[in-house]
KOLPALO-671164 format. One line per 4 residues: number of its first residue (from 1); their letters; for each residue x, y, z of C-alpha. Coordinates in steps of 0.001 Angstrom, whole numbers, plus 500000, padded with zeros to 6 digits. Layout:
<nodes>
NUM	a	X Y Z; ...
</nodes>
This chain:
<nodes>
1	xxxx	498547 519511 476959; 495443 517810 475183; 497503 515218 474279; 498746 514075 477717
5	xxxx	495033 514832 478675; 493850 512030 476179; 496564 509778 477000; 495834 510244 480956
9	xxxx	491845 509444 479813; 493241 506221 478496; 495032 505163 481182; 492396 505679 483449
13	xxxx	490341 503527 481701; 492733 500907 481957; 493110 501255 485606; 489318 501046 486492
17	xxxx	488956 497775 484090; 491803 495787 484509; 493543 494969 487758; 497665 495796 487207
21	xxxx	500445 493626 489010; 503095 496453 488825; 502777 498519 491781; 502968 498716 495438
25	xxxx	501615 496007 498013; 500727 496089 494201; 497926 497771 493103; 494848 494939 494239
29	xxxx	496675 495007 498016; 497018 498630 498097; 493636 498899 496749; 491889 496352 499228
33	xxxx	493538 498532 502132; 491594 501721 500850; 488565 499940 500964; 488700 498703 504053
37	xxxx	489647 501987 505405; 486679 503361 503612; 483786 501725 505191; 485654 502732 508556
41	xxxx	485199 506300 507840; 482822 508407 508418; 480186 509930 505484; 481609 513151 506469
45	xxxx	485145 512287 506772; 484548 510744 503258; 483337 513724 501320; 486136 516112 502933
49	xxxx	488943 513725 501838; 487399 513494 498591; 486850 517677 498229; 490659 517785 499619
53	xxxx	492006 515524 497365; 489677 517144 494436; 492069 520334 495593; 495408 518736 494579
57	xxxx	497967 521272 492308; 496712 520270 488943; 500335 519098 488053; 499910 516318 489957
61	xxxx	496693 515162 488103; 495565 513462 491166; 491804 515509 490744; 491804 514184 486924
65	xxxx	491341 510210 488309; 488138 511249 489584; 485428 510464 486841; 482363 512172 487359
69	xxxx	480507 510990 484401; 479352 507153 483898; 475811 505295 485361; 477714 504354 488832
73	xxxx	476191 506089 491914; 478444 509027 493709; 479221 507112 496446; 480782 504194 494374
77	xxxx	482831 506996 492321; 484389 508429 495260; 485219 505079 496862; 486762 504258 493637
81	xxxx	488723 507222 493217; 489817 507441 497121; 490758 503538 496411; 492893 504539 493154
85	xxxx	494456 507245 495301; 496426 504706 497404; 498133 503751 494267; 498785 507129 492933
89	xxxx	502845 507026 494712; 503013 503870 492286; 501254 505880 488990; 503670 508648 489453
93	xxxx	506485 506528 488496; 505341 506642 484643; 508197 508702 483347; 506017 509570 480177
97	xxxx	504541 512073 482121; 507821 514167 482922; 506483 517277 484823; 504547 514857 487386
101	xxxx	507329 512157 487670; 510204 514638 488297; 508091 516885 491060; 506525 513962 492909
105	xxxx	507589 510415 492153; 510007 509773 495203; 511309 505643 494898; 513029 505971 498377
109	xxxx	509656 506982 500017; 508111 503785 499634; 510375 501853 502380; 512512 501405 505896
113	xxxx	514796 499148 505814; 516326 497859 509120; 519018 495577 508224; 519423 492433 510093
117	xxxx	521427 488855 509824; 520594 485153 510888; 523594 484074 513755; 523042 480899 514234
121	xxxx	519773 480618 513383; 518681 483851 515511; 517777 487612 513701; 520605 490016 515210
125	xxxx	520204 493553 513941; 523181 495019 511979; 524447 498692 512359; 527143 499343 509990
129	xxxx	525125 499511 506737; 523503 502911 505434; 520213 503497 506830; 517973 503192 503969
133	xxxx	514428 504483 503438; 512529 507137 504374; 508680 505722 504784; 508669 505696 508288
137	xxxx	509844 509593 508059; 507464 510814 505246; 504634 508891 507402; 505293 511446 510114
141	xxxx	505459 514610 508103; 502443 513608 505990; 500499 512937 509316; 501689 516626 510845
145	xxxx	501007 518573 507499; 497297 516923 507396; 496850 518074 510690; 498196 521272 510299
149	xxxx	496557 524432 508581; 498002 524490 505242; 496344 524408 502359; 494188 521569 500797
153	xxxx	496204 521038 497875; 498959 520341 500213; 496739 518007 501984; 495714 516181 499278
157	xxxx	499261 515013 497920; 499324 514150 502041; 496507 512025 501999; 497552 510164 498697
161	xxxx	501105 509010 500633; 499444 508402 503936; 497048 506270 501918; 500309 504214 499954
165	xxxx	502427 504589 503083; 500209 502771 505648; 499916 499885 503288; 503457 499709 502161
169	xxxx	504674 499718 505907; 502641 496441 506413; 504171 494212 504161; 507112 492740 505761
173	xxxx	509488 493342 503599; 509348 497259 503286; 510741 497423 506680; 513452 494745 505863
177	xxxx	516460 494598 504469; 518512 491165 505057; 522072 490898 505047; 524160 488203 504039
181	xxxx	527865 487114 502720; 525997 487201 499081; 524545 490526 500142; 526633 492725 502496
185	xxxx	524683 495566 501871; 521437 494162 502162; 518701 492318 499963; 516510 494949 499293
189	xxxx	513618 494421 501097; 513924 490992 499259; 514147 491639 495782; 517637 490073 495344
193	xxxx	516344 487034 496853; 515245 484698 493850; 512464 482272 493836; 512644 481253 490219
197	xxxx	515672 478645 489169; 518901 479871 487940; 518820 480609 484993; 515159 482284 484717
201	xxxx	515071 484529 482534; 514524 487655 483741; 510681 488825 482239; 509843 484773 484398
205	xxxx	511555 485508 487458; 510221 485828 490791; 511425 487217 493863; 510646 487053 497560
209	xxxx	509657 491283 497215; 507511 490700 494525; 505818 487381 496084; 504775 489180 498687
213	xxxx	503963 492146 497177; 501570 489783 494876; 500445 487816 497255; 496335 488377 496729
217	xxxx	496736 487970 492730; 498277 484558 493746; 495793 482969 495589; 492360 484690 494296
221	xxxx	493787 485645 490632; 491770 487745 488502; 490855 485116 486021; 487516 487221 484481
225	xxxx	488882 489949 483617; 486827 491798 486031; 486490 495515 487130; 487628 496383 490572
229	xxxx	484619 496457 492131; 483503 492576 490878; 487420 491342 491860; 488196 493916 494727
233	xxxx	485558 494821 496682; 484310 491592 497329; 487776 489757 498528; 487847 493151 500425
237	xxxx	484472 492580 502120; 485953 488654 502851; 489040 490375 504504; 486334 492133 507327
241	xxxx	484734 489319 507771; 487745 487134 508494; 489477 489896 510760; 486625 491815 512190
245	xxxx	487216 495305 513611; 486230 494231 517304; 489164 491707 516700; 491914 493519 515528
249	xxxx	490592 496875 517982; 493327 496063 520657; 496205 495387 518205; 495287 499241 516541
253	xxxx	497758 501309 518381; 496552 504390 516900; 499163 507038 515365; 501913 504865 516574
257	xxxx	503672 503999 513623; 506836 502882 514693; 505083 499998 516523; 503572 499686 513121
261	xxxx	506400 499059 510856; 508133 497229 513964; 505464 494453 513441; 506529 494317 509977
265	xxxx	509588 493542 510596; 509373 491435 513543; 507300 489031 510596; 510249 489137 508197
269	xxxx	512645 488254 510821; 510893 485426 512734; 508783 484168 509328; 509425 485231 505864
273	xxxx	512783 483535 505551; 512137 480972 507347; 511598 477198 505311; 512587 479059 502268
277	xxxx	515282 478477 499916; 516984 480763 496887; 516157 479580 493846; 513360 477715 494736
281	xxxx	509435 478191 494572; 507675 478343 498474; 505949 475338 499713; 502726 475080 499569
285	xxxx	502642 475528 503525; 504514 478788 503639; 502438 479924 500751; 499253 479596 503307
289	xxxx	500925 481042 506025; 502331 483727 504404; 498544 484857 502313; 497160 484467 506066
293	xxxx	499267 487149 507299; 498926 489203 504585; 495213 489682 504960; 495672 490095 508033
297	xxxx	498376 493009 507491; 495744 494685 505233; 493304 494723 506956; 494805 496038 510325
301	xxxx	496069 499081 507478; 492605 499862 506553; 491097 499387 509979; 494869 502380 510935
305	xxxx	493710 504215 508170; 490070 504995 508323; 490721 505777 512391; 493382 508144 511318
309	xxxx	491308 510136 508870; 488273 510061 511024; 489862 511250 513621; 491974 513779 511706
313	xxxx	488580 515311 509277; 486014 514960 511636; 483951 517921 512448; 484806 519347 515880
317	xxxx	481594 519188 516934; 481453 515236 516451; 482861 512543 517420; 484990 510165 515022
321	xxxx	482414 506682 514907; 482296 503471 512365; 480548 504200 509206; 478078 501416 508001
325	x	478480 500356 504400
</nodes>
């Protein structure tokens, strides 16, 4: 037990100081979501997701990421730790830590695909492959269980999928899944469509999934070395001020995910494959295009989130309103 404890203290570490490219949106995107959905909640919304989360079964080790000691002020340690939370569905997939990975790491969570096919040159949607993904479903039951009167620690494995969910279900390609003569069965949300030449070998190669899924790292990469709150708070902050909350307000439709994920995948059928070729890197103009979007993606998932946990932790007596950084 001390020894997974010590190896858990390490990782942590690692986590806080250097920005990872394995998980999620990956971990920056996901990340950059949380933040924006934290300076849309509430101070008191804030501390009762943090004392929920603080409640999780201790198996899942999500209470252990929160690091009490250090010179940072409270406030910046909970945003941190709420942050890290919305990659926790990604950290679970470290099979060194058997007991967690087995009870909670769940791949086919993380995605919807609805499969679909160019006919000449139009998206038609294809109903003979098995459905695959159940995002769109867990989103649901995580929103009901939150909202329900079970207990916190319930709750706070809830709150750490709602947080991965809402940002995995706006990038494009976690609703997609592209069919083709090459791939009858679909591409998987991408990730059989190459980018690199043939021939790549396979540590170098780069797919259309992971593009995306990389797309801040890309265009504002972490060249210092820096902490996550010199790197991602501040391309976080840029995100606000590019798509301000009065701007996105009408595109919000609270609680509605379906109309959610449907954007998603309206994108990946009327832009992501479009001008784009296997085997070959994006142009510089679908590069722009396609970081454009994504920011804008992210930020309409933190603007989704922080509404949904105001409105869901709020006190009775008051009413859900912006919080000011």
């Amino acid at each position: 037990m001390f020894k997974n404890i010590f190896r858990l203290c390490v990782i942590l570490l690692a986590i806080f100081c250097v920005v990872g490219s394995a998980f999620g949106w990956d971990d920056t995107g996901h990340k950059v979501t949380a933040y924006i959905a934290w300076q849309r909640m509430t101070p008191e919304v804030r501390d009762r997701v943090i004392k929920v989360l603080q409640s999780a079964p201790e198996d899942s080790q999500i209470a252990t990421f929160y690091l009490p000691y250090g010179s940072r002020q409270p406030e910046t340690k909970k945003r941190e730790f709420f942050m890290l939370m919305a990659s926790w569905p990604d950290i679970i997939r470290d099979k060194s830590f058997e007991t967690r990975f087995r009870k909670y790491a769940n791949s086919n969570w993380h995605y919807s695909d609805t499969f679909w096919k160019f006919e000449d040159g139009k998206a038609v949607f294809v109903d003979n492959v098995e459905p695959s993904g159940l995002a769109m479903q867990k989103l649901i039951e995580f929103d009901k269980l939150i909202r329900g009167t079970g207990p916190d620690s319930d709750k706070a494995v809830a709150i750490a999928w709602l947080e991965h969910l809402i940002g995995d279900i706006h990038q494009p390609l976690h609703m997609s899944g592209k069919v083709s003569d090459s791939n009858p069965k679909g591409d998987q949300g991408g990730n059989l469509f190459l980018l690199t030449p043939k021939g790549t070998t396979r540590d170098k190669q780069m797919n259309l999934h992971s593009f995306w899924d990389s797309i801040i790292g890309q265009n504002e990469p972490n060249i210092k070395d820096q902490c996550d709150a010199d790197y991602i708070d501040p391309i976080a902050d840029a995100i606000i001020r590019q798509f301000p909350y009065d701007k996105e307000k009408a595109k919000l439709n609270p609680d509605k995910f379906e109309l959610w994920g449907k954007e998603s995948l309206e994108i990946a059928t009327t832009f992501v494959y479009r001008d784009i070729k296997f085997f070959e890197p994006p142009s510089e103009n679908y590069k722009k295009k396609a970081f454009e979007i994504s920011l804008e993606r992210m930020a309409l998932a933190g603007y989704r989130m922080g509404d949904l946990f105001n409105e869901v932790f709020a006190a009775p007596s008051s009413a859900p309103s912006a919080a000011t950084k």
